[in-house]
KOLDREN-211350 format. One record per residue (C-alpha): residue in one letter; y, x, z; residue number from 1. Coordinates in nm, 4 decimals, always signed. Layout:
<"A"; <Y; X; Z>; NUM>
...
! end
This chain:
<"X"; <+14.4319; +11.9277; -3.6028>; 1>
<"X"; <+14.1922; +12.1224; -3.8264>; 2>
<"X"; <+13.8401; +12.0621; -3.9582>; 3>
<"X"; <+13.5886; +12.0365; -3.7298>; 4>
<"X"; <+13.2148; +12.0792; -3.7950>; 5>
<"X"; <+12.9219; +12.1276; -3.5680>; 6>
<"X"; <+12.6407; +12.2909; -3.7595>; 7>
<"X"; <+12.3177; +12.5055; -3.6848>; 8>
<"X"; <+12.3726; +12.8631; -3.5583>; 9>
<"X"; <+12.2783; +13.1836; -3.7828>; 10>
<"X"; <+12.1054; +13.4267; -3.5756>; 11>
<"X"; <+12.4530; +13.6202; -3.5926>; 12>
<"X"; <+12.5606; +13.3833; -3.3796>; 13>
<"X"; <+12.3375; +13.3801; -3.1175>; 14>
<"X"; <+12.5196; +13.7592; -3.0122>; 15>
<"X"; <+12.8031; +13.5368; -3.0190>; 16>
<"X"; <+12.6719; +13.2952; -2.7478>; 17>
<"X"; <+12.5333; +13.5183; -2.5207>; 18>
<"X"; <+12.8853; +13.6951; -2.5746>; 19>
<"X"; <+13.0489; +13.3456; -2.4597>; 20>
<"X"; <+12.7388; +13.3374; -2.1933>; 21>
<"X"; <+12.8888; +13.6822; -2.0014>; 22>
<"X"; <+13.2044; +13.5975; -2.0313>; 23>
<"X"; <+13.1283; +13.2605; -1.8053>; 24>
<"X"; <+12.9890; +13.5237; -1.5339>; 25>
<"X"; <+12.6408; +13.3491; -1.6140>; 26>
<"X"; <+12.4553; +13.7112; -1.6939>; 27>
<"X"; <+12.2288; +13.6441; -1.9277>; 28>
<"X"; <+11.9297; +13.8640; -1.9890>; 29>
<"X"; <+12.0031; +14.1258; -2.2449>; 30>
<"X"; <+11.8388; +13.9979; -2.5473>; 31>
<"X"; <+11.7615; +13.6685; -2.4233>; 32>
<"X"; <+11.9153; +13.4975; -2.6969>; 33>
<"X"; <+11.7016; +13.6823; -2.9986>; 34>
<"X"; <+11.3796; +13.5438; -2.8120>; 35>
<"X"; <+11.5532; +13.1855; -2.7452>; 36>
<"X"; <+11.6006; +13.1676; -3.1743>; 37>
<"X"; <+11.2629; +13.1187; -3.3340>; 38>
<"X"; <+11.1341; +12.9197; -3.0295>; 39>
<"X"; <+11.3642; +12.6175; -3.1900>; 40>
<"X"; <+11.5794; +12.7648; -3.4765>; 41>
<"X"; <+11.7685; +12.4525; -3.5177>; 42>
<"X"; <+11.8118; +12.3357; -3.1720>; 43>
<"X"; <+12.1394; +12.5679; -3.1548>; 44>
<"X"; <+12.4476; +12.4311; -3.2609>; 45>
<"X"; <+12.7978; +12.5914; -3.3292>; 46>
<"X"; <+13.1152; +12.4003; -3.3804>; 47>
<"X"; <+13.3334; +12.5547; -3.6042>; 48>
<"X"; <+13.7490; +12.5109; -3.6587>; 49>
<"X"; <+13.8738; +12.5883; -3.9844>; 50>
<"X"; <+13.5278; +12.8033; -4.0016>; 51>
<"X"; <+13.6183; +12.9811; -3.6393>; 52>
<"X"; <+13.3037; +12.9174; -3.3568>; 53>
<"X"; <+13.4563; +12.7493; -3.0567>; 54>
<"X"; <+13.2311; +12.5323; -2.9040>; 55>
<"X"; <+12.8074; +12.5591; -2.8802>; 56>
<"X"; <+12.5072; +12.4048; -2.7496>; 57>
<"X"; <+12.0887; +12.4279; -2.7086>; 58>
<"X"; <+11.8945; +12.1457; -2.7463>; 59>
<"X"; <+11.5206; +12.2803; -2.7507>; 60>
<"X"; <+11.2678; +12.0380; -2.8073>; 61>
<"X"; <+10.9349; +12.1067; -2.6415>; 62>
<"X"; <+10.6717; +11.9103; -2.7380>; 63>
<"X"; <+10.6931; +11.5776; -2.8955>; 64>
<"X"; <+10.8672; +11.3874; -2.5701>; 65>
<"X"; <+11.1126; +11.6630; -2.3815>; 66>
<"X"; <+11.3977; +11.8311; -2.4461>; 67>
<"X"; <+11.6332; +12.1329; -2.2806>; 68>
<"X"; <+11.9973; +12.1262; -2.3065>; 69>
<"X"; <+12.1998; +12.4879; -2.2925>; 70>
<"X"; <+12.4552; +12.7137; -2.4005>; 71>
<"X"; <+12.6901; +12.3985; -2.3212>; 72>
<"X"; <+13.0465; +12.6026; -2.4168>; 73>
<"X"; <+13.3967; +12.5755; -2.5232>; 74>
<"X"; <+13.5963; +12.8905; -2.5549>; 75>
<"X"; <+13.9419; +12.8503; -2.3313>; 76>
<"X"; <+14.2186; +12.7562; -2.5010>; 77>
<"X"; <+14.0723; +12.4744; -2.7023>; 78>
<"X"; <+13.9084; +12.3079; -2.4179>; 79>
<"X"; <+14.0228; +11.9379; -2.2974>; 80>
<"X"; <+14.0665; +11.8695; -2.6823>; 81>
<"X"; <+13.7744; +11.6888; -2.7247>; 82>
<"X"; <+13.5732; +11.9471; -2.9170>; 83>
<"X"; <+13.3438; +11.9953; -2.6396>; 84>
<"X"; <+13.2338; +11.6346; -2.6223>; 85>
<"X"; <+13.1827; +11.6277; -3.0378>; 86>
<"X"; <+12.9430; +11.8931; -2.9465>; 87>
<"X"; <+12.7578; +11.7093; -2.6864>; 88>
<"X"; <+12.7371; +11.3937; -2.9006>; 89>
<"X"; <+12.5745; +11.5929; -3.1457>; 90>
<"X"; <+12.3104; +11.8023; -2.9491>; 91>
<"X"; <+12.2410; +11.4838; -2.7782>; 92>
<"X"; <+12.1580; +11.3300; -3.1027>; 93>
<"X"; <+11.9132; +11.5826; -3.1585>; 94>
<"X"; <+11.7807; +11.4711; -2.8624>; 95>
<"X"; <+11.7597; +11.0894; -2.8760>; 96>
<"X"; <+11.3948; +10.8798; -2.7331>; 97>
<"X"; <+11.3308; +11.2547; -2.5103>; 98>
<"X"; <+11.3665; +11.3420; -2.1494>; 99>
<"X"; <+11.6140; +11.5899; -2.1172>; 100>
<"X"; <+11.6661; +11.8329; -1.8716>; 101>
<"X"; <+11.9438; +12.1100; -1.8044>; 102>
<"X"; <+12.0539; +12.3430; -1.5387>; 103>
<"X"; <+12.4223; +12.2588; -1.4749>; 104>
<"X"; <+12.7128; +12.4390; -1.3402>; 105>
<"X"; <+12.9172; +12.2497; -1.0788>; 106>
<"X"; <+13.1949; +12.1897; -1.2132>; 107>
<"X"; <+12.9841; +12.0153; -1.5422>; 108>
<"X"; <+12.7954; +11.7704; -1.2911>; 109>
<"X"; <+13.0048; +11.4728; -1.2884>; 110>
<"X"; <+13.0526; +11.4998; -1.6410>; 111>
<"X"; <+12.6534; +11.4902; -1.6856>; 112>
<"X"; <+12.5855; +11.2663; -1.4600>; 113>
<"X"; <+12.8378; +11.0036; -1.6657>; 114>
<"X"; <+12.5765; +11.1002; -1.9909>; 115>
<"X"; <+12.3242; +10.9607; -1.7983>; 116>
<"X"; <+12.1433; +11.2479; -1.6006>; 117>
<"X"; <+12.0396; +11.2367; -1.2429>; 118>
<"X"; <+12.0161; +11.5467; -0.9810>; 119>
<"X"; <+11.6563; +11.6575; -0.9389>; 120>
<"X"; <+11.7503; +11.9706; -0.7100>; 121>
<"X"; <+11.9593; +12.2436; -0.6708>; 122>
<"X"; <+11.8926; +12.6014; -0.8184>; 123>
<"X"; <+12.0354; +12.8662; -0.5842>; 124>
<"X"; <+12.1045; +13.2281; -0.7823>; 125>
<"X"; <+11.9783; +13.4959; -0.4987>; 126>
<"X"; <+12.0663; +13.8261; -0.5382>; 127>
<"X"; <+12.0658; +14.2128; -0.3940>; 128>
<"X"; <+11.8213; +14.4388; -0.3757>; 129>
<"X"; <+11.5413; +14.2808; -0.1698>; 130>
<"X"; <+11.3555; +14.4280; +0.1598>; 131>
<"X"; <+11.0311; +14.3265; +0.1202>; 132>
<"X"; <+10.7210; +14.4063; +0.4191>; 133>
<"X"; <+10.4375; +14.5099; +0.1495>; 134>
<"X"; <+10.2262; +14.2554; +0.0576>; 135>
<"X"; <+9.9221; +14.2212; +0.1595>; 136>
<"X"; <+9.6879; +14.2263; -0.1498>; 137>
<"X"; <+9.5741; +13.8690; -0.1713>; 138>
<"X"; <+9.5262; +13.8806; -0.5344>; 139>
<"X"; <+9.5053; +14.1348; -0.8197>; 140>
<"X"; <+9.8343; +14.1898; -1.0083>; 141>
<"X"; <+9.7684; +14.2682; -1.3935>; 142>
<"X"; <+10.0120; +14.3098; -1.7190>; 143>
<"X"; <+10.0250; +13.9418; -1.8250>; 144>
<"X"; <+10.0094; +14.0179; -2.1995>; 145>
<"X"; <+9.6342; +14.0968; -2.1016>; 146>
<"X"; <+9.5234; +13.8072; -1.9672>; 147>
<"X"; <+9.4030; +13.5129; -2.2082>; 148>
<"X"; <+9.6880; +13.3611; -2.3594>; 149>
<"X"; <+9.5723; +12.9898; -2.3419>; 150>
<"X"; <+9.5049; +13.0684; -1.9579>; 151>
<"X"; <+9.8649; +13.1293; -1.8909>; 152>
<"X"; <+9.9752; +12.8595; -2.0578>; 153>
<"X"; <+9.7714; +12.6144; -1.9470>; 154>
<"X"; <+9.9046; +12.7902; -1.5946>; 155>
<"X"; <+10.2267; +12.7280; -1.6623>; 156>
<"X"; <+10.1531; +12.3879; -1.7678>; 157>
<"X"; <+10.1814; +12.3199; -1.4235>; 158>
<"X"; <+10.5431; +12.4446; -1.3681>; 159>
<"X"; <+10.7267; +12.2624; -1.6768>; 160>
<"X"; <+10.6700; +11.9045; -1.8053>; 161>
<"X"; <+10.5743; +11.9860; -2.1472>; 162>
<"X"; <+10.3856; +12.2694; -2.3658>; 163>
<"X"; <+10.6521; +12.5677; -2.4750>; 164>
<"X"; <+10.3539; +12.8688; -2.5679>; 165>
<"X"; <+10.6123; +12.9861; -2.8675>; 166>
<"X"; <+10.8802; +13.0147; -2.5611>; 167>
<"X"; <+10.6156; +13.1960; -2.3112>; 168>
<"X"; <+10.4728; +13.4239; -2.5624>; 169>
<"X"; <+10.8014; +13.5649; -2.6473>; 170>
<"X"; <+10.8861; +13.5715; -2.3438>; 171>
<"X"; <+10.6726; +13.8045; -2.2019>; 172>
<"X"; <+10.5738; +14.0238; -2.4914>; 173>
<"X"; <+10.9646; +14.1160; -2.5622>; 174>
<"X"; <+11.0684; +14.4703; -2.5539>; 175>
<"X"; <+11.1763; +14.6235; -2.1987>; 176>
<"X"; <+11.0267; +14.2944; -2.0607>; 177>
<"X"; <+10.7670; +14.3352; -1.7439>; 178>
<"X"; <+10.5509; +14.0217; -1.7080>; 179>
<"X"; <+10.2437; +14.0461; -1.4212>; 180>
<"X"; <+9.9965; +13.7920; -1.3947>; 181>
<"X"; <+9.8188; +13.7224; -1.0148>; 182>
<"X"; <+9.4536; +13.6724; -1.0874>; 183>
<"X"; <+9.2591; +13.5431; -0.7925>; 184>
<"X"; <+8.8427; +13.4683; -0.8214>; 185>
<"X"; <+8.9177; +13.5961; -1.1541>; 186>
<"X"; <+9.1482; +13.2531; -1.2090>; 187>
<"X"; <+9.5599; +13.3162; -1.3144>; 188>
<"X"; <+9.7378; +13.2204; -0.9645>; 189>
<"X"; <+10.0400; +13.3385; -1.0208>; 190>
<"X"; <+10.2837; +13.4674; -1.3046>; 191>
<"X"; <+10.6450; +13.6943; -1.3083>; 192>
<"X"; <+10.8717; +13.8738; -1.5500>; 193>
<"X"; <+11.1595; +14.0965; -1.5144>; 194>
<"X"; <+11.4231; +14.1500; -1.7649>; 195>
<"X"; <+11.7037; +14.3502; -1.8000>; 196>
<"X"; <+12.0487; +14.1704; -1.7159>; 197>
<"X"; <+12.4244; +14.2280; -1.8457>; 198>
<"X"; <+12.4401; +14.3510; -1.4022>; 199>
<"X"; <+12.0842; +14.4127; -1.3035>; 200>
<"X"; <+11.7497; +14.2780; -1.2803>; 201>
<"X"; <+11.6717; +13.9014; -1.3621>; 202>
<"X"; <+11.3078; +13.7458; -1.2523>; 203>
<"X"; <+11.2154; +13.4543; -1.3990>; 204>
<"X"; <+10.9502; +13.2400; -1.4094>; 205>
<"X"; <+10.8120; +13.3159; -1.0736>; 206>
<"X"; <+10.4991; +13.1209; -1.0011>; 207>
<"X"; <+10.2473; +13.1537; -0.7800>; 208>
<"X"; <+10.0030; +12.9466; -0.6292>; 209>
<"X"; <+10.0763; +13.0672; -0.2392>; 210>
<"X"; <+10.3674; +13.2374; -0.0503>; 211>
<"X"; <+10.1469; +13.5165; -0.0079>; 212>
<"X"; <+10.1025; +13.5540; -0.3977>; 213>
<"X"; <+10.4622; +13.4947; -0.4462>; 214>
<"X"; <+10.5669; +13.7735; -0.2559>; 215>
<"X"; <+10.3540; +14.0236; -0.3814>; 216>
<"X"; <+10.4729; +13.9281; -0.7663>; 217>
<"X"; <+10.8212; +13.9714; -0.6378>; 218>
<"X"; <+10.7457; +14.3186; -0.4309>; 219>
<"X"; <+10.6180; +14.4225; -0.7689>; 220>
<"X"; <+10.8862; +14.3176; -1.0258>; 221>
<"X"; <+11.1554; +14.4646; -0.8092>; 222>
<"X"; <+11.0338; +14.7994; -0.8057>; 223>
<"X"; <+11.1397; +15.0022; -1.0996>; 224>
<"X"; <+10.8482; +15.0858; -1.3198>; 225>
<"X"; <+10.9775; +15.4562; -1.3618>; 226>
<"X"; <+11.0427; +15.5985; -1.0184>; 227>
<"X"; <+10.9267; +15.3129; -0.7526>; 228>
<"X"; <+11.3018; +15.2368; -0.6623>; 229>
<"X"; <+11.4139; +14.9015; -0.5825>; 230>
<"X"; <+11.6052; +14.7292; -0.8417>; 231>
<"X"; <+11.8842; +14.5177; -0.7487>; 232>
<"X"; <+11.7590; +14.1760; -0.8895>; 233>
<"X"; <+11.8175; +13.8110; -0.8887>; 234>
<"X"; <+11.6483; +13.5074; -0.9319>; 235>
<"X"; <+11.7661; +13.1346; -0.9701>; 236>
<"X"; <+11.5341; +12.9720; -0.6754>; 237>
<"X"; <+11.4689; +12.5812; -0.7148>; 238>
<"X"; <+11.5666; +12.4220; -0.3635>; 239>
<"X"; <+11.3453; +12.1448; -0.4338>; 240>
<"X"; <+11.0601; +12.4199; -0.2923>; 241>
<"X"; <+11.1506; +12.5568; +0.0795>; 242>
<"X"; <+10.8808; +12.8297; +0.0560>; 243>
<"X"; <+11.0871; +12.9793; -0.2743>; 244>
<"X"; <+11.3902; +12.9558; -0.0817>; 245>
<"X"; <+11.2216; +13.1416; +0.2754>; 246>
<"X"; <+11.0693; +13.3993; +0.0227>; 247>
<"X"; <+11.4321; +13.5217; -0.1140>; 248>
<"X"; <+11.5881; +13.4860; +0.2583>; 249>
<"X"; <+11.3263; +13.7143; +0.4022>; 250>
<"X"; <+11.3764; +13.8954; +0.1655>; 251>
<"X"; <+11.7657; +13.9651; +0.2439>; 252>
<"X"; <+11.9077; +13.8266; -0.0775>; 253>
<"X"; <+12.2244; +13.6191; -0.1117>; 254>
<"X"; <+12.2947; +13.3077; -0.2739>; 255>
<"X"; <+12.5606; +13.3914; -0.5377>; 256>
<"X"; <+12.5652; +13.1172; -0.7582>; 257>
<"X"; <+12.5059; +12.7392; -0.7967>; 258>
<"X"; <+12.3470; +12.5162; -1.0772>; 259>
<"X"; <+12.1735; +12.1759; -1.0679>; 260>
<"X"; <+11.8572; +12.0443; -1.2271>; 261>
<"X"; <+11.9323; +11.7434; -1.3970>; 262>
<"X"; <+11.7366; +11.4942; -1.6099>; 263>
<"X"; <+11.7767; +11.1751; -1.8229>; 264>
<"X"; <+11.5782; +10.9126; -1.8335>; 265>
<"X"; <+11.4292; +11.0607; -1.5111>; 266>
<"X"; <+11.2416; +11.3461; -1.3453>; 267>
<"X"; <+10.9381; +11.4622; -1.4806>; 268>
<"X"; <+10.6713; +11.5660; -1.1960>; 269>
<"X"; <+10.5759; +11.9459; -1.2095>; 270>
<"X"; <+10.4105; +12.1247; -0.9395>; 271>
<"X"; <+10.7053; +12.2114; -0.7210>; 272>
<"X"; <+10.5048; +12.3707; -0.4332>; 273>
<"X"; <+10.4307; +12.6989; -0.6929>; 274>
<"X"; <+10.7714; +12.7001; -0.8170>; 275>
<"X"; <+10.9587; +12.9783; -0.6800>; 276>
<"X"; <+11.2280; +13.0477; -0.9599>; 277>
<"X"; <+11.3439; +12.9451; -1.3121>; 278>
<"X"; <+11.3110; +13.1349; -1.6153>; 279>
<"X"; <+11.6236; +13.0951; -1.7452>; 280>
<"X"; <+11.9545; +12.8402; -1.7207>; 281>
<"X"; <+11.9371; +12.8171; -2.0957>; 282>
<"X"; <+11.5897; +12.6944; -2.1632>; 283>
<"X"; <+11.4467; +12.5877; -1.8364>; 284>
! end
């Protein structure tokens, strides 16, 4: 047995973790990881043995009462060695007198739910190009990075239990990023953005304060910006909201992969009715 240490990650190391990210089949948005940094530069943690990364974690605080939990790895080969769970105990700390929420892969589940964290719903990962009737223009779509900022935060305010702006600014100003807002009465009713995936086109948030509006953000992100063509895209669709899950059926997209909402002490309440899909697995 070597030396083990669990540390902060340099930002070299985030290209390392959304290296370990692809490699899990999880296809991350290309340069996700370089916008996840300064949002909570010490939340990410690297376990190193004899000074070689083999184990990581995210534990983003948001606010002064939540937390997210990510990036939950251990490279094969040194996994069932305890290393892992050194890891967790350690982002965890980070953690300690917050709610804490993750998105977890199956085969994780049991192994959260003996830390303490309770299903809240299912995220279903849809994907394909979609077939989409054209929306019917029930609102006015406009490039979110000129609307108000503190209006689409307070918007998304709604979605997520605490205050991330640092997080949603990024987010949508980030280069080869596509972020529409839905304005209705003049009012932000809706919000998407695309990114660019290691296979495809990711969209995430997706909010919107109707089905209608929903639809016509998605219509819109899926077509590429350059010649009109629809992208093949995919979205991770909370099952806790049957209208999200109708809009990426109708759409003729297939579920392709499975994670769960989880949270400990317990579920925060967000407005699930305008929650049609999740940013991203990593930060919520």
């Amino acid at each position: 047995m070597g030396e083990f240490v669990v540390a902060p990650a340099s930002v070299d190391d985030m290209g390392l973790l959304a290296e370990w990210a692809t490699a899990e089949g999880w296809n991350p948005g290309i340069g996700d990881e370089r916008i996840f940094f300064p949002v909570d530069p010490g939340a990410f943690l690297v376990g190193r043995l004899d000074g070689h990364p083999i184990t990581s974690i995210s534990v983003v605080r948001y606010g002064g009462t939540h937390g997210f939990l990510g990036f939950y790895l251990t490279v094969p080969g040194h996994r069932g060695q305890g290393y892992g769970w050194q890891t967790w105990q350690a982002g965890m700390r980070r953690l300690a007198g917050r709610v804490v929420g993750l998105d977890g892969v199956v085969a994780q589940q049991e192994n959260y739910r003996k830390s303490g964290f309770q299903p809240a719903w299912t995220n279903l990962r849809y994907q394909g190009v979609p077939r989409l009737d054209p929306a019917a223009p029930g609102s006015t779509l406009v490039d979110a990075r000129s609307v108000g900022f503190a209006d689409l935060a307070a918007y998304e305010r709604r979605f997520v239990p605490a205050g991330r702006d640092t997080f949603l600014a990024l987010w949508i100003s980030a280069p080869n990023r596509h972020a529409l807002a839905a304005l209705h009465d003049g009012a932000v009713a809706g919000l998407g953005v695309r990114r660019p995936a290691v296979e495809g086109t990711r969209i995430g948030p997706l909010y919107a304060d109707t089905p209608e509006i929903a639809a016509q953000l998605l219509e819109a992100l899926a077509h590429d910006e350059d010649d009109d063509h629809l992208s093949a895209i995919a979205l991770d669709v909370p099952g806790i909201n049957p209208a999200a899950t109708a809009l990426a059926e109708r759409a003729g997209l297939t579920p392709a992969f499975e994670t769960a909402r989880m949270y400990t002490p317990g579920r925060p309440e967000i407005d699930v009715a305008g929650f049609y899909a999740v940013a991203c697995l990593e930060l919520g």
